[in-house]
C-alpha positions as CSV (number, residue, x, y, z in Angstrom):
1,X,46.4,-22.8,-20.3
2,X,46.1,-26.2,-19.2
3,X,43.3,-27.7,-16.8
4,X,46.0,-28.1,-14.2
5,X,46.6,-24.4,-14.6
6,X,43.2,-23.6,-14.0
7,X,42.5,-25.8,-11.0
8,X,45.1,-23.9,-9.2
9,X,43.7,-20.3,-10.5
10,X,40.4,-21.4,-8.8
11,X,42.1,-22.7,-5.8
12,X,43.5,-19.4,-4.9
13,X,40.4,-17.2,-6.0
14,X,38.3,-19.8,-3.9
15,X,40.8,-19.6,-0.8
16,X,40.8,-15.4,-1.1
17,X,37.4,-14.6,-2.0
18,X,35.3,-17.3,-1.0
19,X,33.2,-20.0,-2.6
20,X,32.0,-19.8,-5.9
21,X,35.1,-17.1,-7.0
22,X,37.5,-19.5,-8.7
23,X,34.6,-20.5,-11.3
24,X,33.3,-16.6,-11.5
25,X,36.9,-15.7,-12.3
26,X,38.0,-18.6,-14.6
27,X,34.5,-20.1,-16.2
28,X,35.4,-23.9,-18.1
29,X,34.4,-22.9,-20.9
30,X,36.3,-19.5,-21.8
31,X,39.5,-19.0,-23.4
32,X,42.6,-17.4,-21.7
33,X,46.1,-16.4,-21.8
34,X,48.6,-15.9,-18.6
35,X,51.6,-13.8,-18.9
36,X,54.6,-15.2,-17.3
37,X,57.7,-14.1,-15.6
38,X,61.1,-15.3,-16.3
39,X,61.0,-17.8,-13.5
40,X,57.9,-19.6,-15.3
41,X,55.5,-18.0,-12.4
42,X,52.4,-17.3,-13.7
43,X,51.5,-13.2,-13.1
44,X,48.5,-11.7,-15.2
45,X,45.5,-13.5,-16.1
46,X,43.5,-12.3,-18.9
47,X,40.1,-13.0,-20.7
48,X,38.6,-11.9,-24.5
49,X,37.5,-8.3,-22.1
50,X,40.8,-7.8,-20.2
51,X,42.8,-8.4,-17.3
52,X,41.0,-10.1,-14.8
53,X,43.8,-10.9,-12.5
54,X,47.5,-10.0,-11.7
55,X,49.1,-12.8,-9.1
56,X,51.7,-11.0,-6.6
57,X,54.8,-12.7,-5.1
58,X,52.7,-13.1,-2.1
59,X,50.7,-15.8,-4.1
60,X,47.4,-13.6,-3.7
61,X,45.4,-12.3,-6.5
62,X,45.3,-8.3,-7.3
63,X,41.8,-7.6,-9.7
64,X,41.6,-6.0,-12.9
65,X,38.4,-4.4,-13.6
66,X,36.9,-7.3,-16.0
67,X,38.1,-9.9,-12.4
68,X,36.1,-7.4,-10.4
69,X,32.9,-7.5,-13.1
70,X,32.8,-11.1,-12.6
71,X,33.0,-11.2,-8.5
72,X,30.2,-8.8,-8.6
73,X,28.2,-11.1,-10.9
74,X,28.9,-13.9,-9.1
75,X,28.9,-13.2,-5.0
76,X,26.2,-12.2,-3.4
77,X,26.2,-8.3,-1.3
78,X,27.6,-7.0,0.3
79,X,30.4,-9.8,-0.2
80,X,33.9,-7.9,-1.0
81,X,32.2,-5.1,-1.8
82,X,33.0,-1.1,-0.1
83,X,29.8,0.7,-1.4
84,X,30.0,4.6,-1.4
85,X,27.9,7.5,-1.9
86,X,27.2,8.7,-5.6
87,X,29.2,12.0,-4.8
88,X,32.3,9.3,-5.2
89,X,31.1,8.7,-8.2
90,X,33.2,11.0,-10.2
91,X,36.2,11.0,-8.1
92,X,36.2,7.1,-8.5
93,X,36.0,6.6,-11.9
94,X,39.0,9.0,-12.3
95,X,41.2,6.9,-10.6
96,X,41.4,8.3,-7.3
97,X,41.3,6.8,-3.8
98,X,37.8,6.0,-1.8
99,X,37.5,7.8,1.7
100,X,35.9,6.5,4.6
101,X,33.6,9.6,4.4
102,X,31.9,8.5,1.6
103,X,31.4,5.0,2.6
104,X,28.1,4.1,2.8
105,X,27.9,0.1,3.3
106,X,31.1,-2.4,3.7
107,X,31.2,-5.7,3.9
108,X,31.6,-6.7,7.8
109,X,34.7,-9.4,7.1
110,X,36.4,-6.9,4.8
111,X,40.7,-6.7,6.6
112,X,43.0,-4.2,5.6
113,X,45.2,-5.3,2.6
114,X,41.9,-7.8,1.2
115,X,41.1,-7.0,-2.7
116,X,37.8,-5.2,-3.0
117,X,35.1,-3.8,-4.8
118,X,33.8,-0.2,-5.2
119,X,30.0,0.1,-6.1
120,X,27.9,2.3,-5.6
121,X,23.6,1.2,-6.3
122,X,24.3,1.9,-10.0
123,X,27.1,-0.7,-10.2
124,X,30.8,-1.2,-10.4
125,X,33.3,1.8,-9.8
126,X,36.9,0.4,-9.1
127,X,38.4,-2.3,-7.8
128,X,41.3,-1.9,-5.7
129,X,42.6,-2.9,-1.9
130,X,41.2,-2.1,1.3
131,X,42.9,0.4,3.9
132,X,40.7,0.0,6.5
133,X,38.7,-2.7,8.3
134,X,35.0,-2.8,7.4
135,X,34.2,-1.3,11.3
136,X,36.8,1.5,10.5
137,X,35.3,2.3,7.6
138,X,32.3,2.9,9.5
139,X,33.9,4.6,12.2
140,X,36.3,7.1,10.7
141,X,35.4,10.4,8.8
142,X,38.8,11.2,7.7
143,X,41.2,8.8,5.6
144,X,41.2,6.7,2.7
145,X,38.9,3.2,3.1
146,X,40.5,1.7,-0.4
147,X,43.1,2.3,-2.3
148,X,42.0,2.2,-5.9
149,X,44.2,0.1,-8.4
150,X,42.0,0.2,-12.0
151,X,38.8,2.5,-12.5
152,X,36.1,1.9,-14.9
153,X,36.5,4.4,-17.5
């Protein structure tokens, strides 16, 4: 991966998360390979623990779980993060969706379709994309607030 490569990596990751993303997601000093398509576009970022990013067609960045380790490492809370109730918990980690009822916290500039975080107090859950609006989440008590993507096993 050249520097060149990696300057535009953290261009993106800085443009859709905010600052200090692109160097949380692609530190200097780490080794890692990209997957291309046949076009020579680059489309899934990974590190020595895994994936940490998958970049669509729309140019934006999906998360792997190891991308959404590192956000929550490097931005401060409640920054892209949904935080629900520890009766998620289980529900979560399988895979399955995160409903507004269960939300307990969400970050205020959080849009439909924006890459997120599910936490709970003890620490990452999923990572996955937002169906809701951080004041819908609040609001509603019926309907899914993210749609997961990956789980922590």
């Amino acid at each position: 991966m050249t520097e060149s490569e990696t300057e535009k990596l953290r261009a993106i990751a800085t443009y859709q998360f905010g600052t200090g993303a692109g160097d949380a997601l692609f530190p200097a000093d780490e080794q890692r390979s990209i997957d291309y398509s046949s076009g020579g576009r680059p489309r899934q970022v990974h590190g020595p623990d895994g994936r940490i990013v998958s970049l669509g067609t729309d140019g934006r960045f999906t998360l792997g779980i190891e991308g959404g380790r590192r956000l929550q490492a490097a931005l401060d809370a409640p920054r892209s993060r949904v935080v629900v109730g520890s009766e998620s918990d289980p529900y979560v980690r399988d895979g399955r969706n995160a409903f507004a009822k269960f939300v307990r916290k969400v970050d205020p500039a959080i849009r439909p379709g924006d890459e997120v975080l599910v936490v709970t107090d003890e620490g990452l859950l999923a990572v996955g994309e937002a169906a809701l609006s951080a004041s819908e989440c609040a609001a509603f008590e019926t309907g899914v607030a993210v749609d997961v993507r990956e789980s922590v096993a």
